[in-house]
C-alpha positions in Angstrom: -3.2 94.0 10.5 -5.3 96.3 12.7 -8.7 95.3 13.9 -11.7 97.4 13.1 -13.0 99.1 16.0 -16.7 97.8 17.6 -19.6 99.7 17.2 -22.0 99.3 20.5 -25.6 100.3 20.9 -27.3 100.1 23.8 -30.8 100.5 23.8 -32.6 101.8 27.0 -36.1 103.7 27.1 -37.6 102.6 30.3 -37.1 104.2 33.2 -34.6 106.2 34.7 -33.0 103.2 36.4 -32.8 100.8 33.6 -31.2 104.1 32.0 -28.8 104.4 35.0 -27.8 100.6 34.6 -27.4 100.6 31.4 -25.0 103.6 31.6 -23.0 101.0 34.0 -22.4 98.8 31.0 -21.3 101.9 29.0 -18.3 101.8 31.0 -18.0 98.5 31.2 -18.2 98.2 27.4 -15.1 100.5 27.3 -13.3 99.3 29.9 -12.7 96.3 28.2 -12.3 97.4 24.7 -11.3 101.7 25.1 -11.3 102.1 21.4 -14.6 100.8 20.9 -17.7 103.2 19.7 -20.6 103.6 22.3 -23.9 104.9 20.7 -27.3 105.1 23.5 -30.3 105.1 21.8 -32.8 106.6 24.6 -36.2 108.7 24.9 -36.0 112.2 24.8 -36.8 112.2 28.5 -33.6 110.9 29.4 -31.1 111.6 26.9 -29.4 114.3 28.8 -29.1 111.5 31.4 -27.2 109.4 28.9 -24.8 112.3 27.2 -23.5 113.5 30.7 -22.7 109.4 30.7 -18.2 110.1 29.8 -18.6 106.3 28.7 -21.6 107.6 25.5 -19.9 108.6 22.5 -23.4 109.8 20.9 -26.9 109.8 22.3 -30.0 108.8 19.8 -33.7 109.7 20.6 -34.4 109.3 17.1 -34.5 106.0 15.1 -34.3 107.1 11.6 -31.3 109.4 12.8 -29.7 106.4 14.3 -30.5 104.2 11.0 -28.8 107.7 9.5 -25.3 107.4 11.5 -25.3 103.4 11.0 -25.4 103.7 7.1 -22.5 106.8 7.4 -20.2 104.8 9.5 -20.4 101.8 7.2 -22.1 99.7 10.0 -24.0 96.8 8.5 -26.9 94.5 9.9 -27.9 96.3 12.9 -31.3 98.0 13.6 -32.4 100.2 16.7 -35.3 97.8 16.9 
C-alpha cells in the first residue's frame, strides 16, 4: 500500500532572513521525504524570494488562495493562520 504524500506549509512573513532560513528547511523538508508537497505562504514583498527557492513547489501571498488549494488537494485541518 502506498503512502499518501505530505503536504508542508511553511509560513514566513518577517523579514528577508527569517524568509532565507526558512527556505533552508524547504530543502531540508525534501531532502528527507523528495515526494513530499512544499507550499510557502509569504508577503508579497518576498515571494519572488521564495519561488526562485527549487525546494517551493507553490508560493502563497494570499490566505483565502491558500485556504483555496488546501480544499482542492483534499488537505484537511490545516489553516494558514
Amino acid at each position: 500500500m502506498t503512502q499518501p504524500v505530505k503536504h508542508w506549509i511553511l509560513q514566513r512573513i518577517g523579514g528577508l532572513g527569517d524568509v532565507c532560513m526558512a527556505l533552508c528547511a524547504c530543502q531540508a523538508l525534501r531532502r528527507t521525504d523528495p515526494a513530499c508537497v512544499i507550499w510557502f505562504f509569504t508577503s508579497p514583498r518576498y515571494a519572488r524570494v521564495a519561488a526562485a527557492c527549487p525546494f517551493v513547489d507553490e508560493v502563497f501571498t494570499d490566505p483565502h488562495l491558500l485556504e483555496e488549494a488546501l480544499r482542492e488537494t483534499s488537505v484537511r485541518g490545516l489553516s494558514p493562520t
